[in-house]
N, C-alpha and C positions, 0 to 999 in steps of 0.2 A: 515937261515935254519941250524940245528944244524946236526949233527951226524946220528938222528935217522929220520931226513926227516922231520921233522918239525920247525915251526917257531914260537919262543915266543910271547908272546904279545906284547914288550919293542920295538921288530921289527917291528911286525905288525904293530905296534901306527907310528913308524916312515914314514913307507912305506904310512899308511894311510891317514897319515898330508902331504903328498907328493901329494897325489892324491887323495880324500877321496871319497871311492864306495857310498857314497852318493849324490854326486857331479858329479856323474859319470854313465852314462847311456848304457854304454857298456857293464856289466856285467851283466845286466837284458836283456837286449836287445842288442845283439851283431850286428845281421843285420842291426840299426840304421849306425854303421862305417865302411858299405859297405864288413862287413867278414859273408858268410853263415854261418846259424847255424850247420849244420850237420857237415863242416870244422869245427869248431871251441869246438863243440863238441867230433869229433874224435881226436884232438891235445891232447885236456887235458886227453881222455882216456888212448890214447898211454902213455905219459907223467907218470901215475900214476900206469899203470899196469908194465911199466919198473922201476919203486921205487919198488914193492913189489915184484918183483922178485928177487928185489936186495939185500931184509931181513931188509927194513925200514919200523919199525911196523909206523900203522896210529896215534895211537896217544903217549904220552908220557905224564911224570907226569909234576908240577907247570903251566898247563895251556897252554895244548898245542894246533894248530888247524888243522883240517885235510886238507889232501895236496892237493887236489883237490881245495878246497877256494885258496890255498896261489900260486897255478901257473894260477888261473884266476886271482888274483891279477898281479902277477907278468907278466903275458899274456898280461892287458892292459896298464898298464904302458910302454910294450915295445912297444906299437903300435901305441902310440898318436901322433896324428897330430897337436897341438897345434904348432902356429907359435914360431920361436926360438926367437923372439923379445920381447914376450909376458914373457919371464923366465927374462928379463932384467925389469930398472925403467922407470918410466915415461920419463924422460930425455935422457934415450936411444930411446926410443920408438918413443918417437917425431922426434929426427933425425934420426931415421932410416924411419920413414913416410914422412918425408920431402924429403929427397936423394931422396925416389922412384922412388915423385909424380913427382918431379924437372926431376929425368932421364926421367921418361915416357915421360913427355911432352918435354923433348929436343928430344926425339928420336922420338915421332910424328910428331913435328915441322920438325926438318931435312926429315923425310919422303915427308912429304909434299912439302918442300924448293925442294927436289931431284924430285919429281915428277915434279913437277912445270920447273922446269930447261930441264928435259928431253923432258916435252909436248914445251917449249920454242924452243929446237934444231930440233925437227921436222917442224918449220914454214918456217923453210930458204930453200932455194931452194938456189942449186949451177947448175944445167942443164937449159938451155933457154927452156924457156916458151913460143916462138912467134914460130907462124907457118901459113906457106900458108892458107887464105883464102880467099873464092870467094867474089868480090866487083863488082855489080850491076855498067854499066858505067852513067845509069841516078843518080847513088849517088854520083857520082864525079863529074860531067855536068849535074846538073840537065836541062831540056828545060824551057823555059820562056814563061810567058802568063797571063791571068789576066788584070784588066784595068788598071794597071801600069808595065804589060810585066815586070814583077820578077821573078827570078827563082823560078818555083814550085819544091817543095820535094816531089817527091812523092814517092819516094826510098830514104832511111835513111842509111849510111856508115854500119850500124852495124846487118842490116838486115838478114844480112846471117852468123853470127859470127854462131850461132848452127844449130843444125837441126831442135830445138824446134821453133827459133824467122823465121827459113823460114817457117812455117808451119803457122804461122799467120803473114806473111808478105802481107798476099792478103784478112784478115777479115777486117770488118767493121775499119774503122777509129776513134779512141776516142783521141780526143786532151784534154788536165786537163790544164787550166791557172793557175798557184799560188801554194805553196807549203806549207798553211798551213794545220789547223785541219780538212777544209771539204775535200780538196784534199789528204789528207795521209787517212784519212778514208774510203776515196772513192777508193784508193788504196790496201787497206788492206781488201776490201770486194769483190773486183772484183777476176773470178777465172781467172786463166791464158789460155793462150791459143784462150778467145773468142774473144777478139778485139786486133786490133792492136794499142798499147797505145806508149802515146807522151805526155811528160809531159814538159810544157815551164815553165821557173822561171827565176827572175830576180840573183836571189840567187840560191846554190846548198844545201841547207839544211831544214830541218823541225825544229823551233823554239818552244820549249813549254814556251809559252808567261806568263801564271799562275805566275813562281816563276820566270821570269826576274826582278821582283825589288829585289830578292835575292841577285842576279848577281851583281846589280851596286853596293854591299860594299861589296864582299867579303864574304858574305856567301856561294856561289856557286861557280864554276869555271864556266866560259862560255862554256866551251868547255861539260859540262854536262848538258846543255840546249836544243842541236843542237842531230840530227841524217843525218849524210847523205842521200840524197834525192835515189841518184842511189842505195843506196842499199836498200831502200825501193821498188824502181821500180825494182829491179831486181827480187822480186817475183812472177811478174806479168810478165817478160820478155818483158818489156816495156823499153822507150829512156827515155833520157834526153838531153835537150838544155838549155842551161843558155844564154835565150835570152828576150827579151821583146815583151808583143803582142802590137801591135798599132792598127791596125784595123780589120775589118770583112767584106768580100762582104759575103753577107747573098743568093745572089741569085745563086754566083758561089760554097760557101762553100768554102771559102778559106779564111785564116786568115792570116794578112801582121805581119811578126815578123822583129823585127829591135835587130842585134848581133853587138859589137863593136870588129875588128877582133884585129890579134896582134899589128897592126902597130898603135890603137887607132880609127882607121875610122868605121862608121858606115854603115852596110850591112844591107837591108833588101831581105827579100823574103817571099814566101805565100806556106804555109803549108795549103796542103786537110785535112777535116774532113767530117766526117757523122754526130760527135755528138761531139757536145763542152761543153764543160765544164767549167765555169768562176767560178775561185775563188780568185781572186785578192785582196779580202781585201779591206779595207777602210787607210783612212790619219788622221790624228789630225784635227777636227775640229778649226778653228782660230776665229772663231764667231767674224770676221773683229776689232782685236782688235790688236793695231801699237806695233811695237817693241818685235817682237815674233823670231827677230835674236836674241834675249838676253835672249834666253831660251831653254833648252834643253826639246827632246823631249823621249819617252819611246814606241818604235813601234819594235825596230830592235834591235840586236846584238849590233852594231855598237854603237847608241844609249848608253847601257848598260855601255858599254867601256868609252864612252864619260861621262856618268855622274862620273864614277869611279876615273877618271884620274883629273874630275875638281874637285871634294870636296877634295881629297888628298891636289890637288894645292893648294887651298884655306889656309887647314890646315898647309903647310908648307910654306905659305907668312905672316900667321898668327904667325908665329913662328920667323920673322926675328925680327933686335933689332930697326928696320927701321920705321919699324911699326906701327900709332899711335894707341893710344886705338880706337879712332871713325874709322879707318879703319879697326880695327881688329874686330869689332864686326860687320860692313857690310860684311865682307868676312866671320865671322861664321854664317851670320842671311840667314838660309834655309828656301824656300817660295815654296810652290807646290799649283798649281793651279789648282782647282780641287777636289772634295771631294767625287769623285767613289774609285772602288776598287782598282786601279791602283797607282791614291794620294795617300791613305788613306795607303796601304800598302809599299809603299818607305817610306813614312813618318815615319811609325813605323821602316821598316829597317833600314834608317839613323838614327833613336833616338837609337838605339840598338848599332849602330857600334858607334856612337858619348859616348855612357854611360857605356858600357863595355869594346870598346878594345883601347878607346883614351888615357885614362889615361901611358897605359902602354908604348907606343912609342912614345909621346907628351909632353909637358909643361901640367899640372894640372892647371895653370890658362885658360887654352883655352876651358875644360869643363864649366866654370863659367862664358862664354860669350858668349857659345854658345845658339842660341834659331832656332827653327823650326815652322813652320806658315802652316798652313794651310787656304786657300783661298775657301769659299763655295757658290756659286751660291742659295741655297737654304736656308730651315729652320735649316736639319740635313746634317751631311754625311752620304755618302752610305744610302741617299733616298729611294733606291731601297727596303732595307731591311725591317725588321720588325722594329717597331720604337722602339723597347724596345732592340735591337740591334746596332741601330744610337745610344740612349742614354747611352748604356753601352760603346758603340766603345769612346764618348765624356766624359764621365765618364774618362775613362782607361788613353787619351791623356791628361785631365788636371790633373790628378795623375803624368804622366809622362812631366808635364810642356810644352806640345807642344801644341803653341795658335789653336784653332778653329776659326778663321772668318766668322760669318754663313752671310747670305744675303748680300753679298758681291760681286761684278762685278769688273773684272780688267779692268780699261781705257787705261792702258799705261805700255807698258813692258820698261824701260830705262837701260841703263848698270849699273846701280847702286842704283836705286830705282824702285817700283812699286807704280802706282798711279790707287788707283781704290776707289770705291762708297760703304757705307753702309746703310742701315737705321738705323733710330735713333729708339728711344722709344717710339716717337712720329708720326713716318712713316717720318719723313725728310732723304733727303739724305742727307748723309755729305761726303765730299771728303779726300781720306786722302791718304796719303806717306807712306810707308814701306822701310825701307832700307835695300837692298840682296846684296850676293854676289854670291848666285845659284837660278838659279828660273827653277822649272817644270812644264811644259803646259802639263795638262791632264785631258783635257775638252769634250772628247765628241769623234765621229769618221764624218768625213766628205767623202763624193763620190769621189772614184778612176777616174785619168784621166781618164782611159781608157773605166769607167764605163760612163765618162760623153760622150766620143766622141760617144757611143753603142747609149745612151739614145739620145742624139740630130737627131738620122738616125732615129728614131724608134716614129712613132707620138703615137702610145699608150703608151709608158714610158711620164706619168705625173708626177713622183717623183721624186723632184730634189736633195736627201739622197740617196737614194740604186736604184737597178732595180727592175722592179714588177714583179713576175714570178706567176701562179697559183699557185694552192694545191699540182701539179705535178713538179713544182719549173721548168715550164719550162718559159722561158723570155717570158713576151708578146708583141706580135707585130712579132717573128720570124716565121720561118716557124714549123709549130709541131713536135714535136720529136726532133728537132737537137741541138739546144741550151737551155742551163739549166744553173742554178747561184744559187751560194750556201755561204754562211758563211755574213759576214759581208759586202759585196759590193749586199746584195741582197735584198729582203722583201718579204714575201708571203703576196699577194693582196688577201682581202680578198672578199667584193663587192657580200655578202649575196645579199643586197636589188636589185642589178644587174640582179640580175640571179633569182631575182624572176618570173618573165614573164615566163621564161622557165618553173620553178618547175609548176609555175598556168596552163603552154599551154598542159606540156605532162599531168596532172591530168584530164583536160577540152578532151583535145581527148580522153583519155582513158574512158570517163564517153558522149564525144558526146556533149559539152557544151560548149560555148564561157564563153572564160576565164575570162571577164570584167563582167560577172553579173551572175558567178558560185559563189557557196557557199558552204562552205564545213564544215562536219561533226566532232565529236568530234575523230572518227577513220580515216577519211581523213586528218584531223589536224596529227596524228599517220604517215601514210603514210608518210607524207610531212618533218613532221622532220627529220624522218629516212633518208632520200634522200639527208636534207638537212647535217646530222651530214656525212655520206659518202662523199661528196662532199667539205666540209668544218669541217674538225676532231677538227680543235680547239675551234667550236661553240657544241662541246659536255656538255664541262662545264655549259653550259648555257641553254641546254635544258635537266635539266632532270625531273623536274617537270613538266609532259607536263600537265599535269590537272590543275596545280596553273595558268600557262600560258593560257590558251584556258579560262578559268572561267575570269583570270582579261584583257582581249582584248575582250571576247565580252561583250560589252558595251552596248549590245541593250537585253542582255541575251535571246537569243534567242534560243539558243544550236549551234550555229554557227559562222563562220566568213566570211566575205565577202569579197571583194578583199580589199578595204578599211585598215578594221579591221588586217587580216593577213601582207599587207604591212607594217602596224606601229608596227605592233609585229618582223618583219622580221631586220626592222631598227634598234629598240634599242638592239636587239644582235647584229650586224655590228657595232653598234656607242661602244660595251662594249670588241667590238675584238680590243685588240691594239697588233703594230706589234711585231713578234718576238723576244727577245734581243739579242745583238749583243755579244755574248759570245761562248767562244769556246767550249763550249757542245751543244751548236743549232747547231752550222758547223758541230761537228763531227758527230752529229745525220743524220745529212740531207747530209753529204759524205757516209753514211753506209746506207740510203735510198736508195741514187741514185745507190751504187754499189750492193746491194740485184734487183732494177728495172732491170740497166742492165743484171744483169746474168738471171731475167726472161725472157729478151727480146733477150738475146741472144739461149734463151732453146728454145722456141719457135720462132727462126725464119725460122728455117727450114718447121715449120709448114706453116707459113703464107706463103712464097715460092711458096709451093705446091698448095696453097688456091688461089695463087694472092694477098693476102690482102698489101699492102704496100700504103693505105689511111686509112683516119680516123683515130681516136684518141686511136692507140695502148697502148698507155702507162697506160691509162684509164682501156682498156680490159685487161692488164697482171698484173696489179699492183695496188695496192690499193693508195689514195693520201696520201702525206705526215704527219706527227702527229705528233707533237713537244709534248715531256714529258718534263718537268722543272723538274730535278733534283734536286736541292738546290741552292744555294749560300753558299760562305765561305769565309772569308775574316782573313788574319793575322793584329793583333794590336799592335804590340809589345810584345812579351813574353805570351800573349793571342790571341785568337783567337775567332770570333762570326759564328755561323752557321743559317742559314736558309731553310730548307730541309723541304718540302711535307706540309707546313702551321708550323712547328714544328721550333719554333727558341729553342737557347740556345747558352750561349759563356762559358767560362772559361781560368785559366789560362793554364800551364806548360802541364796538360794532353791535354787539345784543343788542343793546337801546336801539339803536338804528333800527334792528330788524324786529324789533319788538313795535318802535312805531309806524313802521311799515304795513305792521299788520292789522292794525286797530286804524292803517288809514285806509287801508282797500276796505276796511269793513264799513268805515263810515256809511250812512244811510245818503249822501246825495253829494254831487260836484259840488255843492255849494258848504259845507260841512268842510272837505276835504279841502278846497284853498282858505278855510279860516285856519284850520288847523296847520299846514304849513304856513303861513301869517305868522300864526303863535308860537311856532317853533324857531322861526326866524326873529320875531320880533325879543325872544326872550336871549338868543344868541348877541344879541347887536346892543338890546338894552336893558337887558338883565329880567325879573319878575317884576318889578314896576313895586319895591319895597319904600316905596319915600310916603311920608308919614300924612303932608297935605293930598298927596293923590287917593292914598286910601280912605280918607275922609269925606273927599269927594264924593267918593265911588259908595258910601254906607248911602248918600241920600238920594243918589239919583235912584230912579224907577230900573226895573230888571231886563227892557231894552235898552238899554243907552250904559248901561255898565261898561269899563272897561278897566283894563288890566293894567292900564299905568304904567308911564314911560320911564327913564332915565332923566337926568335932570340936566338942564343944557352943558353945565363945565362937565359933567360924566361924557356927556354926547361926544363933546368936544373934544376929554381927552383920548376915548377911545380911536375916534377919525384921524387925529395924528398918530396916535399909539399905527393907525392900519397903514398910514400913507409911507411913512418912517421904515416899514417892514417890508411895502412893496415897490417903491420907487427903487433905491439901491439894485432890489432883486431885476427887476426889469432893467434897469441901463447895465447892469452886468453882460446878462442874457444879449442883450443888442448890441454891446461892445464886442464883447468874445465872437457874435455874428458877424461882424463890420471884418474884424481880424481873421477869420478865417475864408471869407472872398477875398480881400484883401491878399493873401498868403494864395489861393488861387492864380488871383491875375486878374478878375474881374472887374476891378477898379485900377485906376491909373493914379 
C-alpha cells in the first residue's frame, strides 16, 4: 500500500502468488470459513470509510486497485487456517505426521495401561470377607438310611449361604450327572430359582472337547479349553460336588455317590432327587484289541497333557548322540488309530507342529525322519462326511506326506510296533508291522460304567452302547418323569413299528373298528403320519411325500392300506431311523430341550397342584418331544479345513481355517474362553507353539493351573521383530512419500 491508500499491481502479484483468490473460496463466499457475511461486510466498510476520511483518494495513476479489493485480500490471508505444517516440505511434513500419530497412540495406549491398572486395584479386598452364617445341623450330620443305611443329604452345607438359595432350598430336586455339553447346556437354559440343583462330576470343569487336539501341540493353552463348572452353576444358584455317581435305587429316588475325602479314603452316601439327570459320557471304545496300555487316549484334559509331554519326549531322545538311526525313526513314526474327526484332526495338528515349529528348536535332520500314519478301519476317513470331503481330506494328507491306511484293523498295540491286517487288491488279508514310538486309540465311544450298572437293573435297556430313552429322552424302564439321559452315554429308541398297535387302536376306537381288519383312507394315511411325525420328529424326513408313499404300499391299489400294507410301510422308516450321533451339538441340543421342558414343568406345576394331576405322562402334556437338527460337520486338515453343513459340503485352505475357528469361537461357553482363545491364536502367530525343549519341561512339572504353552526364545523373538519392522517401515514411507508427492503435484504445499 503506498501513500495514497492503494496497492500496485507488483504487490498485488506478490500477495497473489501467496495466496491466489482463485484458489481461494473465501472471498466469494466468506460464510464457507465460518465468518457471517453481514460481520465481514461491515469490517471492510468500516475499514474503507476511515481511509477516505483520512484524504486517501481511491484510486491512483500506473494501475492502481481500489481499496476495498486489497483489504478483502489482505482480510483473508489474515484469517487462514491452513495447517502450519503444510507452509513446510514433504520431509517436514512427514515427521511431523509421524511424531503425532506415534504420540496419540502412546498416549492412548498409556490411557488404556492407566485404566487397566486402576480397574486391577479395585479387585483386592484388604477388609474380611467371612461372616456368620446359618448352617442347617442335618448338613453337618446328615441321618442315614437307604438299603445301605448311607447318609442321605438332604440339606447341602451351602443352602443357606443367601436368601435366594433358601428360597429354593425346599423346590423340586434336580440332580445333573457329568459336566459336559448336555449338562452345561441344560444349565445355561434352566431359570433360577425353580428347582433345587446339584450338580455331581467327577471333575470340576466344562471341557470344550472340538479344539482339544489343539491343546495336545501347543496350539492352545489348556487352560483356554476349561470353564469352571461352579461358576456356571452359580447362575442357577445351584451346588457342586466333585464326587462320583455309582448307583441308583430308582424306587427310593436316591442316588449312591462315592467322594475320596482328604485322607485318600473313600466315602459314599445317597443324594435325593425328583428328577435326574445322566450325562456321563461314554469311554474309548477297545473293540477287544491287546495292548492298548501302549497307547494314549484323547477324552480328557489329562489326556491332552499326556500326549504333549510324550511327542516332546520322543523329540528330545531323538536328538541324543546315543541314538541309532532305526531308533530314531520308531520314536518319530506317529500312528493314530482311527480315522474319525478326532484322528484325523491331531494328525493334521501333529503334521503342523512337526513342519513348522520343529525346525526352529530341533536338529533339521529330525523333520526328514519324521512320518505320521494314519490307521482306517474303513474305505475313507471321516466316513461320516460327504465323500468328496473323505477324498479331498486324503487328497490334502498325501500332499502333506502323512500315510492313509484305509481297510485296516489293529491286531496288536506293542511298545514298539503295531500289528494289524489289510486287504489286498485281491480281497486277501495280509498282516503287517508298523513301527511307533506314539500310538492314538481313537476308535469309536464305548458304555460308561455307570451307564452299564443302570442298564443291567433295568430289563428294558437292550442296548449294550448307550441307554434307550424315548423321544422325551426319558430312560426306559424307570419311573416317568424322573430320570432322563442325554449326550453320548444315551440313544433315543426309536421303535416306529412298536407303537404301531397303538397309532391302529386309537384310529379303530375313534372310527368304532377292530384294529386287525380296519383299513384305512388316503386322509387316514394323513391322520396317522401326523401323529406319527409328533411322536417321532426324526421320521419327519421321511414322511413328507405322503402321496409317493400311500400309492407305492398299496400294492393291491385299492385306495387303501390294511393293517398289513401300513406295518411294512411303518418298518422301513424304523429300519432308515439310525441313531443319533454322538457329537457335541446333539448333547447340547438336547441339554437346551431338557432345560426349555423343565422350566415348562416348573410354570405349570402349580397348576397341576391345584388339578391333582401328578400321574400320566406330563412331560408329553407341557412339551413337545425331542428333535435333533444336524447342524453340519467340520473337520481341521492341516492348514485346511472341509465343511459339511445342511447337505452343502465345501473345504478350502487358510480362509476355511478362519471360518472353521470362527465357529468353534462363537461356540465357546463364555467371554472369558473366547479372549484366551484369540490369545492362543495370536500368541502362536507371533511365537510359534512354544516347541523349545526347557519350556516343555517346565510345563511337565507345574500343577494344571499354571501350565503354559511356551514361548519363542529371545533371538527367535528378536529376529522375527526385525524380520516385521524391515517389511513395514519401507511400505509406510513409500505410502507417505507418494502422499507428500501428490499434494505437492496439487499445489497444496509451497
Amino acid at each position: 500500500m503506498n501513500r495514497n491508500g492503494c496497492v500496485h499491481t507488483r504487490l498485488l502479484t506478490r500477495v497473489g502468488n501467496h495466496k491466489s483468490p482463485s484458489r481461494l473460496g473465501l472471498l466469494q463466499h466468506p460464510c464457507r470459513r465460518g465468518i457471517e457475511s453481514s460481520k465481514f461486510l461491515s469490517t471492510i466498510r468500516s475499514s474503507r470509510d476511515s481511509r477516505h476520511r483520512s484524504g486517501f483518494p481511491k484510486t491512483v495513476s500506473n494501475r492502481t486497485i481500489p481499496v476495498e479489493n486489497t483489504i478483502s485480500y489482505i482480510f483473508v490471508r489474515s484469517v487462514t487456517t491452513t495447517d502450519p505444517s503444510r507452509r513446510r516440505g514433504p520431509i517436514f511434513r512427514f515427521f511431523f505426521r509421524f511424531f503425532a500419530y506415534t504420540g496419540g497412540f502412546i498416549l492412548v495406549s498409556g490411557g488404556l495401561v492407566l485404566a487397566f491398572f486402576v480397574y486391577d486395584a479395585t479387585t483386592y479386598r484388604e477388609d474380611l470377607t467371612f461372616t456368620d452364617i446359618p448352617v442347617s445341623e442335618q448338613a453337618l450330620e446328615p441321618k442315614r438310611g437307604g438299603p445301605k443305611n448311607l447318609p442321605i443329604a438332604e440339606v447341602l452345607v451351602d443352602d443357606d449361604d443367601c436368601e435366594a438359595m433358601s428360597r429354593q432350598k425346599h423346590k423340586p430336586k434336580l440332580v445333573i450327572l457329568g459336566s459336559g455339553w448336555g449338562s452345561v447346556a441344560l444349565l445355561k437354559t434352566l431359570k433360577p430359582e425353580d428347582y433345587h440343583i446339584t450338580v455331581v462330576s467327577p471333575v470340576n470343569y466344562f471341557l470344550f472337547t472340538p479344539m482339544l487336539p489343539s491343546a495336545t501341540v501347543g496350539t492352545l493353552e489348556l487352560r483356554s479349553l476349561v470353564e469352571p463348572v461352579r461358576r456356571i452353576v452359580q447362575r442357577v444358584r445351584g451346588h457342586f460336588l466333585r464326587a462320583e455317581a455309582v448307583e441308583v435305587e430308582f424306587s427310593e429316588r436316591l442316588l449312591e455317590v462315592s467322594q475320596t475325602n482328604a485322607a485318600g479314603e473313600k466315602r459314599q452316601f445317597y443324594l435325593p432327587y425328583d428328577k435326574l439327570v445322566i450325562g456321563v459320557g461314554s469311554v474309548t471304545n477297545p473293540h477287544g484289541v491287546k495292548g492298548l496300555e501302549n497307547c494314549n487316549f484323547l477324552k480328557t484334559i489329562d489326556d491332552a497333557r499326556d500326549i504333549r509331554n510324550k511327542v516332546l519326549q520322543n523329540l528330545e531322545h531323538a536328538c541324543l548322540p546315543t541314538t541309532s538311526d532305526a531308533e530314531r525313526r520308531r520314536l518319530l513314526s506317529f500312528v493314530v488309530c482311527g480315522g474319525g474327526p478326532t484322528g484325523v484332526e491331531f494328525a493334521a495338528e501333529l503334521f503342523d507342529l512337526l513342519n513348522e515349529d520343529l525346525g526352529r528348536a530341533f536338529p533339521k535332520i529330525l523333520r526328514n525322519e519324521i512320518s505320521v500314519h494314519v490307521i482306517q478301519s474303513r474305505g475313507h476317513i471321516l466316513n461320516t462326511y460327504d465323500e468328496a470331503l473323505s477324498q479331498y481330506a486324503e487328497s490334502r494328507f498325501a500332499h502333506d506326506q502323512v500315510e492313509v491306511l484305509t481297510n485296516s484293523r489293529v491286531k496288536e498295540v506293542q511298545s514298539d510296533k503295531i500289528v494289524f491286517t489289510q486287504k489286498g487288491d485281491q480281497g486277501e488279508t495280509i498282516t503287517k508291522e508298523l513301527p511307533m514310538g506314539f500310538c492314538l486309540w481313537s476308535t469309536g465311544v464305548a458304555q460308561h460304567e455307570f451307564c452299564k450298572r443302570i442298564s443291567d437293573k433295568i430289563d428294558a435297556q437292550t442296548n449294550k452302547h448307550a441307554l434307550e430313552t424315548d423321544t422325551h429322552l426319558r430312560v426306559n424302564g424307570t419311573p416317568l418323569g424322573s430320570v432322563y439321559a442325554i449326550g453320548d452315554c444315551a440313544t433315543v429308541q426309536n421303535n416306529v413299528a412298536d407303537h404301531l398297535v397303538h397309532f391302529l387302536r386309537t384310529l379303530a376306537y375313534e372310527k368304532g373298528k377292530d384294529p386287525e381288519s380296519m383299513v384305512i383312507t388316503f386322509a387316514e394315511w394323513r391322520n396317522v403320519a401326523q401323529r406319527v411325525k409328533k411322536r417321532f420328529p426324526q421320521a419327519s424326513d421321511h414322511l413328507r411325500r405322503l402321496d409317493r408313499l400311500f400309492e407305492q404300499y398299496d400294492k393291491d391299489r385299492s385306495g387303501t392300506l390294511d393293517f398289513g400294507e401300513l406295518r411294512e410301510l411303518l418298518l422301513q422308516i424304523d429300519n432308515k431311523l439310525t441313531s443319533l450321533p454322538a457329537t457335541a451339538q446333539r448333547a447340547h441340543q438336547q441339554g437346551q430341550y431338557l432345560g426349555r421342558k423343565f422350566n415348562k414343568l416348573a410354570q405349570a406345576a402349580p397348576g397341576m397342584v391345584a388339578n391333582e394331576m401328578d400321574y400320566g405322562d406330563l412331560d408329553d402334556a407341557v412339551y413337545k418331544a425331542f428333535e435333533y437338527k444336524h447342524l453340519g460337520s467340520l473337520a481341521y486338515i492341516g492348514n485346511a479345513a472341509v465343511f459339511d453343513i445342511n447337505g452343502m459340503s465345501f473345504s478350502g485352505g487358510l480362509l476355511a481355517v478362519y471360518l472353521w475357528r470362527s465357529i468353534y469361537f462363537a461356540q465357546s461357553v463364555s467371554l472369558r474362553t473366547r479372549i484366551l482363545l484369540a490369545m492362543d491364536w495370536s500368541k502362536r502367530a507371533l511365537f510359534g507353539r512354544g516347541t523349545s525343549a526347557h519350556v516343555m519341561a517346565a510345563v511337565a512339572d507345574r500343577p494344571f493351573d499354571m501350565m503354559l504353552t511356551g514361548y519363542a526364545r529371545p533371538d527367535e523373538l528378536l529376529d522375527r521383530t526385525r524380520s516385521i519392522i524391515r517389511r513395514l517401515c519401507p511400505i509406510y514411507i513409500t505410502l507417505m512419500m507418494y502422499r507428500c508427492t501428490l499434494r505437492a503435484r496439487d499445489g497444496a504445499v509451497t
